[in-house]
VOBA-1610 file (N, C-alpha, C; in pm, whole numbers, padded with zeros to 5 digits, always signed):
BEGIN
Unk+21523+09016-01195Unk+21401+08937-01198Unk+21281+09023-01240Unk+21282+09157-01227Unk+21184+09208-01229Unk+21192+09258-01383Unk+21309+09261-01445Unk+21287+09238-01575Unk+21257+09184-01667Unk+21298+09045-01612Unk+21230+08917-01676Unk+21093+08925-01670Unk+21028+08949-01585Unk+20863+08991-01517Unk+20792+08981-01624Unk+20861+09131-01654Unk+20798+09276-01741Unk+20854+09226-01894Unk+20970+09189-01964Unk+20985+09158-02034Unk+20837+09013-02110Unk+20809+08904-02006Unk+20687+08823-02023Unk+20595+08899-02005Unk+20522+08959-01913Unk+20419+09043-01924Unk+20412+09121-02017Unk+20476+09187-02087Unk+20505+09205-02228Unk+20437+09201-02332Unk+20580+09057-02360Unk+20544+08944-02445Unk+20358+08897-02440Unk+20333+08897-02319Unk+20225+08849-02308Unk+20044+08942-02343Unk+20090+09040-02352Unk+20049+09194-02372Unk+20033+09166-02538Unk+20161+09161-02574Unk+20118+09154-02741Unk+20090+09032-02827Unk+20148+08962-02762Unk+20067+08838-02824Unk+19926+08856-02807Unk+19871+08858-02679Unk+19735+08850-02694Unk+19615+08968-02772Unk+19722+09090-02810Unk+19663+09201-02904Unk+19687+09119-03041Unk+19776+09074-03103Unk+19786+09030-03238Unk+19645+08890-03250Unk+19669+08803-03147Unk+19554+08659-03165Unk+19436+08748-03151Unk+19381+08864-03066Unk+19250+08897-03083Unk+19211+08998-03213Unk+19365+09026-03257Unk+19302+09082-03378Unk+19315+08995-03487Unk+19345+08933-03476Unk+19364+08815-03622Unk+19242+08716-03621Unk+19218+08622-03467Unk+19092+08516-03497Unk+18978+08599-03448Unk+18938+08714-03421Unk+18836+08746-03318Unk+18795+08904-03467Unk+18871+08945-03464Unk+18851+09088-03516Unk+18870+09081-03666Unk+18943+08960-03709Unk+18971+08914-03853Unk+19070+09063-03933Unk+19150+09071-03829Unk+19245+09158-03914Unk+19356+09094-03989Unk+19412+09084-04118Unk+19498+09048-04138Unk+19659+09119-04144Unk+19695+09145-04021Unk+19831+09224-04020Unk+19973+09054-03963Unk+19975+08980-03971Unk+20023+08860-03952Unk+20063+08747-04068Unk+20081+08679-04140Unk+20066+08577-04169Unk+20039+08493-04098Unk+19911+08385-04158Unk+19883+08293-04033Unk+19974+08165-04010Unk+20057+08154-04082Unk+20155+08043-04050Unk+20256+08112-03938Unk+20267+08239-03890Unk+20377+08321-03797Unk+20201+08302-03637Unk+20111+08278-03661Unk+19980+08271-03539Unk+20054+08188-03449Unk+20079+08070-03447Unk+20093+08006-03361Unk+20175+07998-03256Unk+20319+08064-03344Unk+20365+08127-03269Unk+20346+08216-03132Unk+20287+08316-03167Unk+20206+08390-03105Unk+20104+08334-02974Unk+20053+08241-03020Unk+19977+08209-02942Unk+20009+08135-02851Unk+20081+08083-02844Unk+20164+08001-02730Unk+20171+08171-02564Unk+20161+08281-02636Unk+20181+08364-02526Unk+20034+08417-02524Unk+19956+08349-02580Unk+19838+08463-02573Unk+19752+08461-02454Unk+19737+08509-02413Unk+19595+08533-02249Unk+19517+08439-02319Unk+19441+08504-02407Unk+19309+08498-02488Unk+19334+08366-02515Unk+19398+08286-02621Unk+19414+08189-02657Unk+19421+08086-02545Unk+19537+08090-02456Unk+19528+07981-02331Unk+19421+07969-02245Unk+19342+08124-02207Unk+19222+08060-02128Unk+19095+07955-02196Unk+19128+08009-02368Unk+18993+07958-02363Unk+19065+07771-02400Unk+19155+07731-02426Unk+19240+07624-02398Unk+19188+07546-02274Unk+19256+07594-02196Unk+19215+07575-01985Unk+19077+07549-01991Unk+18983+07637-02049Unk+18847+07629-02033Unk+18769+07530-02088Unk+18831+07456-02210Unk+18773+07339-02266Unk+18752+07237-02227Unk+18623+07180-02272Unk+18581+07084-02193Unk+18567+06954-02296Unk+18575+06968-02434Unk+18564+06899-02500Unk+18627+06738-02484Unk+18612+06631-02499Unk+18654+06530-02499Unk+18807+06515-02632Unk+18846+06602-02727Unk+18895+06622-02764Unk+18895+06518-02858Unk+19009+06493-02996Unk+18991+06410-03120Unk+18886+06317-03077Unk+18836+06245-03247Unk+18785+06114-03144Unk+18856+06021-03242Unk+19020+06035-03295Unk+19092+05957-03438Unk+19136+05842-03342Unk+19140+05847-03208Unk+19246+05782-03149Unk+19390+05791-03116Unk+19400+05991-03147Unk+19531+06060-03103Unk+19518+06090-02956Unk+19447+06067-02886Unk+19464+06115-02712Unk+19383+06022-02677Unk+19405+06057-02528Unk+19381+05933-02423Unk+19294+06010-02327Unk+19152+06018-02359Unk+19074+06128-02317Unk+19009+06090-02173Unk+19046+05958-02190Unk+18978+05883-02073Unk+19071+05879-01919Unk+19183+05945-01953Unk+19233+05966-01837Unk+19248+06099-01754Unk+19113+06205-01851Unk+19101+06331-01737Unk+19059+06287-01629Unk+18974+06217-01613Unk+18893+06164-01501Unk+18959+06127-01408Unk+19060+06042-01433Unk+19174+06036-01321Unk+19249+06140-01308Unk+19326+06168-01388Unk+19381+06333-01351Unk+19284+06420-01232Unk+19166+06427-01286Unk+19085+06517-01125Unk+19064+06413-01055Unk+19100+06316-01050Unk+19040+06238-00926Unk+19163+06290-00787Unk+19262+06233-00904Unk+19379+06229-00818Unk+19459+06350-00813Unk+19457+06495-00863Unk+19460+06560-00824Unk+19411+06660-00657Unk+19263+06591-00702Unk+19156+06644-00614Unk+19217+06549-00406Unk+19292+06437-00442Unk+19303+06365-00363Unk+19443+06456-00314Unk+19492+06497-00392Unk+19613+06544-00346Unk+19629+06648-00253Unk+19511+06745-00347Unk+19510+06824-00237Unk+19443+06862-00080Unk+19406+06732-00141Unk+19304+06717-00004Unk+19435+06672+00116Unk+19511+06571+00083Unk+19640+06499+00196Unk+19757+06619+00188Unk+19793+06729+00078Unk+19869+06846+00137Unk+19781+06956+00218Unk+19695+06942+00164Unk+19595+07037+00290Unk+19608+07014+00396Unk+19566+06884+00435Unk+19556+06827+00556Unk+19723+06822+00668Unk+19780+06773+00616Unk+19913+06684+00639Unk+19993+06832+00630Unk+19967+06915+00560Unk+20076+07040+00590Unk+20000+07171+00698Unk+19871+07174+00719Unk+19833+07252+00796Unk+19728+07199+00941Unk+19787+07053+00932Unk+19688+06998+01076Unk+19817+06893+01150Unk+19957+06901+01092Unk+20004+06775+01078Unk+20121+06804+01092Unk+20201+06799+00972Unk+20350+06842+00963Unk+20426+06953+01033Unk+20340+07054+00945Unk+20368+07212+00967Unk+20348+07237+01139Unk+20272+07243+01198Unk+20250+07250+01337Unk+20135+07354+01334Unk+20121+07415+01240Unk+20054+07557+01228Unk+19925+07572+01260Unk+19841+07459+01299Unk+19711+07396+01303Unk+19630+07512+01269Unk+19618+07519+01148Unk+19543+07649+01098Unk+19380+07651+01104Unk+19399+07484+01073Unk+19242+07424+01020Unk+19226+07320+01152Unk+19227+07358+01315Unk+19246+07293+01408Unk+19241+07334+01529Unk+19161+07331+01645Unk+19181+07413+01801Unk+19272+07358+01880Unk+19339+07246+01805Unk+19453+07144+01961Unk+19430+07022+01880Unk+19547+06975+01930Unk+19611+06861+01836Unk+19510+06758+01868Unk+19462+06753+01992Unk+19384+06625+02021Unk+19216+06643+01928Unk+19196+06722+01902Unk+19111+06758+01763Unk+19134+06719+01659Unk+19286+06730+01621Unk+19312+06615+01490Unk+19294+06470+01520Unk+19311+06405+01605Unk+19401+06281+01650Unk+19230+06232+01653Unk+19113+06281+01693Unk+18963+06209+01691Unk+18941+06235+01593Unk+18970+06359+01492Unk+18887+06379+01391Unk+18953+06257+01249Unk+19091+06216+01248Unk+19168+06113+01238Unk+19112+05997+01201Unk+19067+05989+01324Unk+18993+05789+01343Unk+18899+05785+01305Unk+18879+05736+01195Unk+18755+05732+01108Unk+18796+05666+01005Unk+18717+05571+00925Unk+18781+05489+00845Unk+18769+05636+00684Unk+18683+05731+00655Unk+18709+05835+00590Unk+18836+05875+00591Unk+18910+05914+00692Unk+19050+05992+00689Unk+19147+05878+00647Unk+19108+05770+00620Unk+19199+05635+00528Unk+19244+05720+00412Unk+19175+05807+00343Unk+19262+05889+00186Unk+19303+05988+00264Unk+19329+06045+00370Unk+19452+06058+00415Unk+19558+06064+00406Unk+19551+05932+00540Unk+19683+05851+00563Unk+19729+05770+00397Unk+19660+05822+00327Unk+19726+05737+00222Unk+19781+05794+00090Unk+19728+05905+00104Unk+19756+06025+00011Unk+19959+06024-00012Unk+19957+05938+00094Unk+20121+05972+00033Unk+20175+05872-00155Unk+20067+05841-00107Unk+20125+05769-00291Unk+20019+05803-00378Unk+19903+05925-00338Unk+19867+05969-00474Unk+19917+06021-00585Unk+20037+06033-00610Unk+20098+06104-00677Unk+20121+06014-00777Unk+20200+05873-00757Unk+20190+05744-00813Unk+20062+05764-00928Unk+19961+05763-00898Unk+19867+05798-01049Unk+19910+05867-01181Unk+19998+05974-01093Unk+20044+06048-01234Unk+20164+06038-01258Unk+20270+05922-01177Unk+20377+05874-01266Unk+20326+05775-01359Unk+20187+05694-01327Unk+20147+05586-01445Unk+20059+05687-01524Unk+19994+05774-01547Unk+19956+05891-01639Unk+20079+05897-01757Unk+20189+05967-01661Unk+20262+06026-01817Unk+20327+05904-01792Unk+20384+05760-01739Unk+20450+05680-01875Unk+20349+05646-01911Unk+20223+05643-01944Unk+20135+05571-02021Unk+20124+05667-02163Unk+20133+05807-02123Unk+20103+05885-02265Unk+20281+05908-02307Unk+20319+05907-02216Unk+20500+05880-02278Unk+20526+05800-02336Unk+20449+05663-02333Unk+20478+05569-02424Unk+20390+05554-02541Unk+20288+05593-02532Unk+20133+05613-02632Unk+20213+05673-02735Unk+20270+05846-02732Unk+20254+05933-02828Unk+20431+05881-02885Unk+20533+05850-02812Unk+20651+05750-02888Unk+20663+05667-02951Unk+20604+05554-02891Unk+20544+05462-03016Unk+20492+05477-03145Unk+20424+05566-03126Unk+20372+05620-03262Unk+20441+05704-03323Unk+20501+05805-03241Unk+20647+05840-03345Unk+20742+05754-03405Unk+20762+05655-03322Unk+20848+05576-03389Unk+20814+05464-03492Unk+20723+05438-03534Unk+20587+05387-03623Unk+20594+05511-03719Unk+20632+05602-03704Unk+20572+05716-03809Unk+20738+05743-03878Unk+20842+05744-03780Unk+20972+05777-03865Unk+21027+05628-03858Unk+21024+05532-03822Unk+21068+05412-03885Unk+21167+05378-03786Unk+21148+05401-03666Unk+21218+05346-03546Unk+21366+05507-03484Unk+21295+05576-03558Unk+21360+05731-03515Unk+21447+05811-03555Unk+21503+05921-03530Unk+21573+05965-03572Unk+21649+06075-03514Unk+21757+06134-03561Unk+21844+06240-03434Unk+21737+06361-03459Unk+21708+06399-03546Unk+21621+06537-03474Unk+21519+06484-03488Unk+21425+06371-03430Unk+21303+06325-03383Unk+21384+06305-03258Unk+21445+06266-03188Unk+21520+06246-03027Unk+21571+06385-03003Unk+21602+06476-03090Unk+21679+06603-03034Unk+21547+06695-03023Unk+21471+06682-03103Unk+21334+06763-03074Unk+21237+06701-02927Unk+21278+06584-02912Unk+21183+06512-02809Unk+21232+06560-02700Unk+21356+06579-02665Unk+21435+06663-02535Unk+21406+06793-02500Unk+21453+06905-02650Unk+21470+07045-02629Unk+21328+07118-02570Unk+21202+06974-02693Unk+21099+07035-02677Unk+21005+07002-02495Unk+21043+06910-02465Unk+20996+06913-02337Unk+21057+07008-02207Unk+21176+07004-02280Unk+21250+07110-02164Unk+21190+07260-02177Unk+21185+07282-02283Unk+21162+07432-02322Unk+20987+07434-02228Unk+20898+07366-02296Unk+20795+07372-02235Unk+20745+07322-02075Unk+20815+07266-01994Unk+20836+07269-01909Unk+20886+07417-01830Unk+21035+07475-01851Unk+21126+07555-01748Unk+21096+07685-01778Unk+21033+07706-01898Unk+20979+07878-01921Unk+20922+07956-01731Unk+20794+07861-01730Unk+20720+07911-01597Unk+20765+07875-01495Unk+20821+07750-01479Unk+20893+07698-01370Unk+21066+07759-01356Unk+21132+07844-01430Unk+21195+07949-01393Unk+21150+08076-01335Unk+21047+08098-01387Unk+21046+08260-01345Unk+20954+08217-01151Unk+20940+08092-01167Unk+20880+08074-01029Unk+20967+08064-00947Unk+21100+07980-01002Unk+21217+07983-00904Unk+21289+08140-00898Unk+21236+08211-01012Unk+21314+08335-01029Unk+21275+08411-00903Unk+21063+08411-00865Unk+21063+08508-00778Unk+21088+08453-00672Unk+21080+08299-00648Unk+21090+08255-00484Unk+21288+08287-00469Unk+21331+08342-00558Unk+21480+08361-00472Unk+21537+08452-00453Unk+21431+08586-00520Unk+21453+08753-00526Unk+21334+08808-00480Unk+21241+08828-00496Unk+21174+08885-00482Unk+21037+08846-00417Unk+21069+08720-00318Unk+20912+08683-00280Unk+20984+08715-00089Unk+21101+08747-00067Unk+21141+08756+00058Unk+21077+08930+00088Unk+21023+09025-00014Unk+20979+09110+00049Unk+20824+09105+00059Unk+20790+08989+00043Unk+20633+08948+00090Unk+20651+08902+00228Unk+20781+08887+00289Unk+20722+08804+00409Unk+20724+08924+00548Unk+20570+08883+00602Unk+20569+08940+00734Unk+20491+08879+00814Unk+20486+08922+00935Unk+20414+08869+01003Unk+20489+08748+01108Unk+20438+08705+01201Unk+20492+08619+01338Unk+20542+08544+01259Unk+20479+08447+01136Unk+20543+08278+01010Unk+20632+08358+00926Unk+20683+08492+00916Unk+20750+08516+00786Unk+20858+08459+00821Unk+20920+08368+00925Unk+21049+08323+00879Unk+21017+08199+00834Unk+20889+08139+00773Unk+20887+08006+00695Unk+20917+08042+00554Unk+20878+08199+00452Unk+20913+08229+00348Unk+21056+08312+00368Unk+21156+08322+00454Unk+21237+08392+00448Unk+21351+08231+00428Unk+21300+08130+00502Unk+21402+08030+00483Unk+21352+07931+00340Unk+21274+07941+00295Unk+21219+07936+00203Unk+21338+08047+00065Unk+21317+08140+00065Unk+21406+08207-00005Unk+21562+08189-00012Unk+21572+08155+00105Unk+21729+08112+00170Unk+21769+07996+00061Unk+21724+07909+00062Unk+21697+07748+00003Unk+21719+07774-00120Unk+21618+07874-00201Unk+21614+07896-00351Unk+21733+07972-00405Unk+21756+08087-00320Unk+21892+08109-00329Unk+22074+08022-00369Unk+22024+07924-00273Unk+22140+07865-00261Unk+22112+07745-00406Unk+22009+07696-00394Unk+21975+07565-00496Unk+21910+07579-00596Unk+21894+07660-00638Unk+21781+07703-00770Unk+21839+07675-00928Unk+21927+07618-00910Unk+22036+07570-01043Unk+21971+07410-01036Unk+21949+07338-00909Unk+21956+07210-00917Unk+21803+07226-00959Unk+21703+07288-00928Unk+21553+07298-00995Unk+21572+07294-01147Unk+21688+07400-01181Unk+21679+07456-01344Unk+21755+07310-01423Unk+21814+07221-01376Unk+21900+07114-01403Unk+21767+06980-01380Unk+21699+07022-01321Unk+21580+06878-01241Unk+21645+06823-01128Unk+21766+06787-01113Unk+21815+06746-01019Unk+21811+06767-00892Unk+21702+06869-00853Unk+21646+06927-00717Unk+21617+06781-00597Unk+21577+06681-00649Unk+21557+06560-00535Unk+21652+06520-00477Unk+21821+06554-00536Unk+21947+06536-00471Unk+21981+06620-00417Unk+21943+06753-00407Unk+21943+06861-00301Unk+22021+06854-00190Unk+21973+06736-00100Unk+21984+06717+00027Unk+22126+06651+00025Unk+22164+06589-00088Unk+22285+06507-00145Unk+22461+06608-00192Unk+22401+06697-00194Unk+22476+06824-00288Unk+22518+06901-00173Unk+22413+06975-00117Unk+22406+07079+00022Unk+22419+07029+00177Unk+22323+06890+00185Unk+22297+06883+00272Unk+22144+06869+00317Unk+22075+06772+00417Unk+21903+06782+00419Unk+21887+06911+00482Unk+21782+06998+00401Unk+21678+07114+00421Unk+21786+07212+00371Unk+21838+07214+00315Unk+21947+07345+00323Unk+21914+07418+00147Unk+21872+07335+00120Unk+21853+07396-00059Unk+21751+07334-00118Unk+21634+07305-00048Unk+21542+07213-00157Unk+21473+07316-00202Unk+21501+07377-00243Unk+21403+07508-00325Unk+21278+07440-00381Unk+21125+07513-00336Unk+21018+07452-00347Unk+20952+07292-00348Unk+21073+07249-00237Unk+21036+07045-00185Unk+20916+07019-00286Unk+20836+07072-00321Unk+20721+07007-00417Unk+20757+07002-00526Unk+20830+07054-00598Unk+20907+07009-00736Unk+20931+06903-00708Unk+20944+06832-00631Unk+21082+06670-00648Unk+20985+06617-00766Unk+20847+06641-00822Unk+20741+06536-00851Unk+20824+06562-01012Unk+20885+06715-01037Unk+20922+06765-01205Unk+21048+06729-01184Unk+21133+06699-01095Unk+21316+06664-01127Unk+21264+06492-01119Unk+21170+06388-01074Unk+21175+06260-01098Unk+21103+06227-01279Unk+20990+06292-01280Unk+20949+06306-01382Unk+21027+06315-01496Unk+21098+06411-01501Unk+21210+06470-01638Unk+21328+06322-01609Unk+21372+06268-01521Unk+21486+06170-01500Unk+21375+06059-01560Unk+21304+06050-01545Unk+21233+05913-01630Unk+21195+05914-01771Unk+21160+06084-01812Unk+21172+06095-01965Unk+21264+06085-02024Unk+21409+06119-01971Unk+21486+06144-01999Unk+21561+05972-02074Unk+21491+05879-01936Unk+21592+05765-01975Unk+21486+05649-02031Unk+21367+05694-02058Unk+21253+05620-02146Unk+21255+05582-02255Unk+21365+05667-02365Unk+21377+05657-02473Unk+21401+05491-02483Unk+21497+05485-02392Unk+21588+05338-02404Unk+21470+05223-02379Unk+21420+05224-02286Unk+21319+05106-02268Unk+21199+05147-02382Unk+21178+05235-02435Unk+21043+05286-02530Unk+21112+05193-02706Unk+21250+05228-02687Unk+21318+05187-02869Unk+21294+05030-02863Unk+21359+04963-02739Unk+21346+04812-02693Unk+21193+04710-02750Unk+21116+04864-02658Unk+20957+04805-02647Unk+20926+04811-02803Unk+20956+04854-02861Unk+20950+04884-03052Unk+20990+04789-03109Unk+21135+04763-03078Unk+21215+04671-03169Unk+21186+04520-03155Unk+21198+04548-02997Unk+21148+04380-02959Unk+21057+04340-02866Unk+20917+04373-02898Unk+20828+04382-02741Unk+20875+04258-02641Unk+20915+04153-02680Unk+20956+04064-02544Unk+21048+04093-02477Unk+21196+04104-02517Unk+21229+04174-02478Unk+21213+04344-02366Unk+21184+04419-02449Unk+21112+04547-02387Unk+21033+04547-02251Unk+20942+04433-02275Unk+20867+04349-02168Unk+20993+04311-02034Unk+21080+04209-02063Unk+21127+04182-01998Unk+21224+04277-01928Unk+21281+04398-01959Unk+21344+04513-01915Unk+21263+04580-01826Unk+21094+04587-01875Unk+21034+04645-01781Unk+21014+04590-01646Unk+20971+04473-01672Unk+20954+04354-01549Unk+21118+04333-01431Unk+21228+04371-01514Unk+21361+04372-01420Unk+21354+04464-01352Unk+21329+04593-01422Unk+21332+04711-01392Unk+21257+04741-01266Unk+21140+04701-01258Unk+21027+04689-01120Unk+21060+04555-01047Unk+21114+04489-01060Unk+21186+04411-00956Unk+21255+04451-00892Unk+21401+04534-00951Unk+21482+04557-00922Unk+21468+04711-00789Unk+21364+04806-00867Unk+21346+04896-00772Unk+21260+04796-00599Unk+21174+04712-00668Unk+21103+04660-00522Unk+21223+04624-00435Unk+21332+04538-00498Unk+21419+04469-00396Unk+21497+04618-00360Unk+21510+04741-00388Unk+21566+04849-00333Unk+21514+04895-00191Unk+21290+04904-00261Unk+21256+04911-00132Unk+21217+04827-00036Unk+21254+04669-00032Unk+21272+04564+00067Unk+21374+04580+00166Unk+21512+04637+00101Unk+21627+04642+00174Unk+21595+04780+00242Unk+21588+04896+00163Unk+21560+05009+00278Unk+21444+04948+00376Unk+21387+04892+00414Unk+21239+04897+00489Unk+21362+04815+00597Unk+21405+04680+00537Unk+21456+04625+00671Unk+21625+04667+00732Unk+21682+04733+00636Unk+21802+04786+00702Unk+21782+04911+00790Unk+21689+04946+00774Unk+21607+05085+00879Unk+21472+05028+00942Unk+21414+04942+00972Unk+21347+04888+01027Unk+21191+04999+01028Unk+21210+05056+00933Unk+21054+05161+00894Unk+21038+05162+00766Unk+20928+05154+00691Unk+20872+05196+00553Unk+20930+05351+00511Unk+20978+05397+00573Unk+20960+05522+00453Unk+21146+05578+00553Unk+21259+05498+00476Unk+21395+05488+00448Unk+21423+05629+00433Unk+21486+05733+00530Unk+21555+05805+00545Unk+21452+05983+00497Unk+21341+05931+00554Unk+21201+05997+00560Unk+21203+06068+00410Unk+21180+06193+00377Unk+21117+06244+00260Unk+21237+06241+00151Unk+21337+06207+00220Unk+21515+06194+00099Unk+21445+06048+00005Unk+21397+05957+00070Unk+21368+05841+00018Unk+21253+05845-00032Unk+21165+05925-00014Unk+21021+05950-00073Unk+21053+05986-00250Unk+21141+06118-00224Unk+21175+06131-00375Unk+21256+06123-00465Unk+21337+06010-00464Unk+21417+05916-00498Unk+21387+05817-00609Unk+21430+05866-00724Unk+21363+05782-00857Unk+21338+05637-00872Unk+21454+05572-00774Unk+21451+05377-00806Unk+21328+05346-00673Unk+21323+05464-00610Unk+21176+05428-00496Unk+21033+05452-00593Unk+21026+05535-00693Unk+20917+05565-00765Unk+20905+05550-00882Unk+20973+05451-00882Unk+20979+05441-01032Unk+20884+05312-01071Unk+20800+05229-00987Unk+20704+05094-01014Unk+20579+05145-01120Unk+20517+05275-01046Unk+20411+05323-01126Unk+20460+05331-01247Unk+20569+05445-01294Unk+20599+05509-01406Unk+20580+05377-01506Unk+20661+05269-01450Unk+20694+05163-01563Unk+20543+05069-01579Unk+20494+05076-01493Unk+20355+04999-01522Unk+20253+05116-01612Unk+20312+05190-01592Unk+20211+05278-01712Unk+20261+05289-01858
//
């Protein structure tokens, strides 16, 4: 792991010497059709990326109007894992003198985004199917209803850009983040490591939300907050099919979507009353694709 590290840190080392000498210093040691390349690793290049504030095209290629939600509901998120993992779940009451301090500070019709934060996330399954279906459509408008390397590029390329960083994260949580842990809590990152160890294939596969299905519950969910990138990738994955439909025959297409969110509601009707609680076999059922899948398709 620690080669992999150093091998990206690297990589990342010279890319960002070649982009500052080529757009900044105007050296020409590159061809600029080989830049972009490059820049995909550059420091220089991605911060000032991150840093933009621009509203971006104005042709009608992006959907600029949904940063605003993106920080809304980001900002909401972290407000209910803040809360809910260090006043709540965790026990750890970090941000708390005694539980009966949470339980008043609670009752308030304010702490309603809260208790409710459990389906902020829902925003950004209707986010990306909305730009999942935006920027397909128009591929498929542009090659004439598609093609094998327009579908073989639509896969490799989301995977690739996705698992680059989200490997080397599973890389250190399963080697090398167990000699960070000390202290009275280090056995929350030591079982933590344990987990990644054992399951870190089902992260690299997406299939991490069946974890509990494979191993057993808690025994391998390597970083439980991924489930949001193994449901995500299972809905790109099988979008194509309802996206070609919505092309060929919008009524149709329409009507697949409309089964489709029926079909998950009557999933979660029956879990609610064959377990007699809303939330069916606690966080196994939280991230469970036919439970989350209403947003994705309304977007």
């Amino acid at each position: 792991m620690i080669t992999v590290v150093t091998v990206f840190g690297c990589l990342i080392c010279f890319s960002t010497f070649l982009d500052i000498g080529i757009t900044v210093l105007e050296l020409k040691y590159l061809p600029d059709n080989l830049l972009p390349m490059f820049q995909g690793f550059s420091a220089y290049h991605n911060t000032i990326k991150i840093f933009q504030v621009g509203a971006g095209p104005t042709d009608g290629s992006n959907l600029s109007c949904i940063n605003g939600l993106k920080y809304i509901s980001i900002s909401w998120i972290v407000l209910g894992h803040t809360t809910w993992e260090y006043c709540f779940v965790s026990g750890l009451g970090v941000f708390t003198k005694s539980f009966k301090a949470v339980s008043e500070a609670s009752d308030n019709i304010a702490f309603t985004a809260v208790w409710n934060g459990l389906i902020g996330v829902d925003t950004f399954f209707v986010i990306g199917g909305c730009l999942l279906a935006f920027h397909t459509l128009k591929e498929l408008d542009k090659t004439k209803g598609g093609n094998a390397k327009m579908w073989a590029m639509f896969y490799v390329h989301r995977y690739i850009r996705l698992t680059g960083v989200y490997a080397i994260i599973i890389g250190l949580h399963a080697t090398l983040l167990k000699f960070f842990a000390t202290g009275p809590q280090s056995h929350l990152v030591t079982g933590l490591v344990s987990k990644c160890e054992k399951g870190w294939w089902t992260n690299l596969l997406y299939i991490n939300n069946f974890a509990a299905e494979i191993y057993g519950a808690g025994k391998a969910d390597c970083i439980n907050v991924s489930w949001y990138m193994a449901i995500d990738m299972q809905f790109f994955i099988l979008t194509p099919i309802v996206v070609t439909l919505l092309w060929k025959m919008p009524k149709a297409g329409f009507s697949l979507i409309g089964l489709l969110i029926a079909g998950g509601t009557a999933c979660q009707i029956y879990f609610t009353i064959a377990d007699d609680e809303f939330f069916h076999g606690g966080f196994r059922y939280y991230m469970k694709p036919w439970n989350r899948s209403h947003p994705y398709l309304i977007g």
